[in-house]
C-alpha positions as CSV (number, residue, x, y, z in Angstrom):
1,X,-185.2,23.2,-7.0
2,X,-186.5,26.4,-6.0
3,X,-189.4,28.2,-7.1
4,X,-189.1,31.2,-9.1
5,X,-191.2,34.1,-8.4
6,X,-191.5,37.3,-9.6
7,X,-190.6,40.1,-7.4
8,X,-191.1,44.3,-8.0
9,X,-188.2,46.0,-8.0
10,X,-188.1,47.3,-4.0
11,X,-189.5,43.5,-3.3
12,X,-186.7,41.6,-4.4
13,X,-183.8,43.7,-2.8
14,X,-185.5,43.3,0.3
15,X,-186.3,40.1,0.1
16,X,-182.0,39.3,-0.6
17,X,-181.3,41.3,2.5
18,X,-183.9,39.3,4.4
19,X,-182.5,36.0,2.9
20,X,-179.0,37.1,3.3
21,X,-179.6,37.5,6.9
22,X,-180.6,34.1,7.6
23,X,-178.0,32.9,5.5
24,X,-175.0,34.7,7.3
25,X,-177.2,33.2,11.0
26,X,-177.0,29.7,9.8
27,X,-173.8,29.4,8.2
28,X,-171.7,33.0,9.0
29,X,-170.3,35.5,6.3
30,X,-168.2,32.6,4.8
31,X,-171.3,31.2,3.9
32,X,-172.8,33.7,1.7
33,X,-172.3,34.4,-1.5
34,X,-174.0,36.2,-4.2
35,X,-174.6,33.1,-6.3
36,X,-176.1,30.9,-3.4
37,X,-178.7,33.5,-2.6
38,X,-179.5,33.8,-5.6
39,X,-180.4,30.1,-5.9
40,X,-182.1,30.0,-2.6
41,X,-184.6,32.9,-3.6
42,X,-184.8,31.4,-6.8
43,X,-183.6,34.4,-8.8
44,X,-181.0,34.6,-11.5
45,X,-177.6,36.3,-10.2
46,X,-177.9,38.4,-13.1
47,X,-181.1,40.1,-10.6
48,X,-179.3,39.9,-7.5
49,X,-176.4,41.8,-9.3
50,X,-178.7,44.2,-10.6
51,X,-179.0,45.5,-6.4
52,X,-176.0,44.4,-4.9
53,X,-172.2,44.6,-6.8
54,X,-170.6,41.8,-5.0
55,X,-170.4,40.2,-1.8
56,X,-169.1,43.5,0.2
57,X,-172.3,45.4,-0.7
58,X,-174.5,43.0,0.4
59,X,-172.3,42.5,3.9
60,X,-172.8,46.3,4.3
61,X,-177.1,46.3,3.5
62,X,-177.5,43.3,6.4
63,X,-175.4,45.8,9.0
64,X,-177.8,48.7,7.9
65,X,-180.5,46.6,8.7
66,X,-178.9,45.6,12.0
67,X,-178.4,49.3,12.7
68,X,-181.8,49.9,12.0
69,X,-183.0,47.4,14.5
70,X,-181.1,48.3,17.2
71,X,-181.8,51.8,17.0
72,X,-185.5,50.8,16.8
73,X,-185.2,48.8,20.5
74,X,-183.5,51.8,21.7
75,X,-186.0,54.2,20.8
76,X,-188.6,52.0,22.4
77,X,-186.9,51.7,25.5
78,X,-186.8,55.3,25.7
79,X,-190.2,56.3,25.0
80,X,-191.0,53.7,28.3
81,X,-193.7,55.8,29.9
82,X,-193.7,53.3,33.1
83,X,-189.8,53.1,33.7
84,X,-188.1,55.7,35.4
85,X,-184.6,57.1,33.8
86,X,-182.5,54.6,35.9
87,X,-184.3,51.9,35.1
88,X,-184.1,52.9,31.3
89,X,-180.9,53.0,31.7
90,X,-180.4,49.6,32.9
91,X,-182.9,48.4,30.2
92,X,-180.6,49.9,27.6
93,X,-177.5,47.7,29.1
94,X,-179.4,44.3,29.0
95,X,-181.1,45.3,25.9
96,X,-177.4,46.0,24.1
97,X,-175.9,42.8,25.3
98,X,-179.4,40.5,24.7
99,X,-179.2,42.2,20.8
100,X,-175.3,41.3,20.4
101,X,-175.6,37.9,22.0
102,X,-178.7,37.1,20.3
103,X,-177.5,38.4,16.6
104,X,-173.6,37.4,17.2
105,X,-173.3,37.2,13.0
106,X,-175.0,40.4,12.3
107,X,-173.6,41.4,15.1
108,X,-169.8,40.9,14.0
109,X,-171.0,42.6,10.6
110,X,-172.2,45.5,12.7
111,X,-168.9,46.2,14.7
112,X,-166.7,43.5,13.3
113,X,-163.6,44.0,11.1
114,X,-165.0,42.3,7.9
115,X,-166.5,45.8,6.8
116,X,-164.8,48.5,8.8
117,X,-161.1,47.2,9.3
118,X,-160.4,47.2,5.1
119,X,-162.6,50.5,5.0
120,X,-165.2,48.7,2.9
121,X,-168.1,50.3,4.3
122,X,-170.7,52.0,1.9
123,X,-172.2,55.7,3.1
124,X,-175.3,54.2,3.4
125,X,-173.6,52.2,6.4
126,X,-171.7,54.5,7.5
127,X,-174.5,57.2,7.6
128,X,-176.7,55.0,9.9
129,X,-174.0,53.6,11.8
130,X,-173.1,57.4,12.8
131,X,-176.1,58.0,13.2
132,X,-176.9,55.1,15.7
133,X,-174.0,56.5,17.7
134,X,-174.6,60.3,17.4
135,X,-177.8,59.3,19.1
136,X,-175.9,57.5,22.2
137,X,-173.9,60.5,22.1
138,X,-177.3,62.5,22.5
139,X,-178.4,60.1,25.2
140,X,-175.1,60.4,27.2
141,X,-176.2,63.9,27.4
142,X,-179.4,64.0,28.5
143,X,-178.8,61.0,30.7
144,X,-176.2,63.3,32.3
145,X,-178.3,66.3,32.8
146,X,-180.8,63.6,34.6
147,X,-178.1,63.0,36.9
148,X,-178.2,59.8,36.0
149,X,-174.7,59.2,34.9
150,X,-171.5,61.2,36.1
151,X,-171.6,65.3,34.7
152,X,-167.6,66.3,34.7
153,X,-166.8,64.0,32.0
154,X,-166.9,64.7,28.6
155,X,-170.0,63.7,26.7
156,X,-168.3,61.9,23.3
157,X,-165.9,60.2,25.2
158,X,-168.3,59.0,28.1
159,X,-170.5,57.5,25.6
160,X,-167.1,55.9,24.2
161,X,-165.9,54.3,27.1
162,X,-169.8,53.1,27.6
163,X,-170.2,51.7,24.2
164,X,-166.9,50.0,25.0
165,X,-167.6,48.5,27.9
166,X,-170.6,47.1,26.3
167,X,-168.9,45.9,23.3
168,X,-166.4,43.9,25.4
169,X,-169.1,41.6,27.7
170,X,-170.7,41.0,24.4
171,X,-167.3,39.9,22.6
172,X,-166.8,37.7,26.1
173,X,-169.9,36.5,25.9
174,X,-170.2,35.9,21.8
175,X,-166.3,33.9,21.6
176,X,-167.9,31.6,24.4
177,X,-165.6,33.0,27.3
178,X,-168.3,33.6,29.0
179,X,-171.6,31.4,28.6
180,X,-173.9,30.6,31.4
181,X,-177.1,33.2,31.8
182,X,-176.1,34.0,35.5
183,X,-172.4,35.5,34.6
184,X,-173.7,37.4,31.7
185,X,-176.9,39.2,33.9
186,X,-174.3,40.1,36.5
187,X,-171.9,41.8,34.5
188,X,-174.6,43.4,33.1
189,X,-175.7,44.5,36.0
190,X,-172.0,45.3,37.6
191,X,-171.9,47.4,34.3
192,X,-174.8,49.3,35.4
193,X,-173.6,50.0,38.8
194,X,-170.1,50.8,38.3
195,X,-171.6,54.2,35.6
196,X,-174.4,54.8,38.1
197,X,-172.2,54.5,41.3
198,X,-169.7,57.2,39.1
199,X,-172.0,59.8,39.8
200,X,-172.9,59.4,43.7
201,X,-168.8,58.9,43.9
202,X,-168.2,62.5,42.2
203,X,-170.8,64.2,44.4
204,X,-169.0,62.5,47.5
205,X,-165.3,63.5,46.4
206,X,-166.5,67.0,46.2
């Protein structure tokens, strides 16, 4: 039976998300439920109600926290003192595909239809999650005034086309098209080439 334990206010809602996380890793979304978390903390669901009004909530608290993460190893490849724009740029590839792969539950909560196809997101979510993206968006940018990535096209819609190029190795990789290490490192890499090939290709066609 489990343990009950008293918990401040801020404590216990963090502690849900935590355990909810885990939860959704072992067993998927299907798995979770309000009451079962409860039971696994050792709360009453009367307490886990008090933070989250059902299942949907909850589902949209673990993508925050995903957001946050990712935006967290983002930042941190950028502030790379030692690696030189290209090579952030290729860190930032690997780094999206290694987080997806790695997390493919919070993962599908992230970008998956559970939350966004129905509209269910909260504007907590939906604040970060733009957020997250604005700052690709921003990257894209700067990444093209480095010369790193091809100038003529639009910023928004490069930045689309890169986040869905991404999106699509990891959903290959994640539905088990696409499982050994040695495929996955070379798409990633292929990926990297074919946006950082774009901009030698413009300067030659000109």
């Amino acid at each position: 039976m489990a343990t009950k334990t008293k918990y401040h206010h801020g404590d216990l809602r963090k502690s849900l998300v935590i355990t909810a996380t885990e939860m959704v890793t072992e067993a998927g979304i299907e798995g979770l439920s309000l009451r079962k978390l409860a039971e696994r903390i050792g709360v009453s669901r009367t307490a886990a109600y008090h933070h989250f009004t059902d299942k949907n909530d909850l589902l949209c608290a673990i993508a925050e926290q995903g957001f946050s993460q990712w935006h967290q190893r983002v930042n941190e490849i950028f502030s790379e003192k030692e690696l030189s724009n290209e090579e952030k740029y290729r860190h930032f590839v690997y780094a999206y595909i290694g987080f997806a792969t790695s997390n493919p539950s919070l993962y599908e909560l992230m970008f998956g239809r559970v939350i966004w196809k129905e509209n269910n997101s909260t504007e907590a979510l939906k604040k970060i999650a733009y957020a997250t993206f604005n700052y690709q968006v921003e990257m894209t940018k700067l990444w093209q005034e480095q010369g790193i990535i091809i100038r003529e096209e639009n910023s928004l819609r490069l930045a689309q086309v890169t986040w869905a190029t991404l999106h699509g190795i990891a959903r290959l990789v994640i539905d088990g098209i696409y499982a050994q290490d040695s495929q996955i490192d070379e798409m990633c890499e292929c990926a990297v080439n074919v946006f950082l090939a774009s901009t030698h290709n413009a300067h030659c066609i000109k």
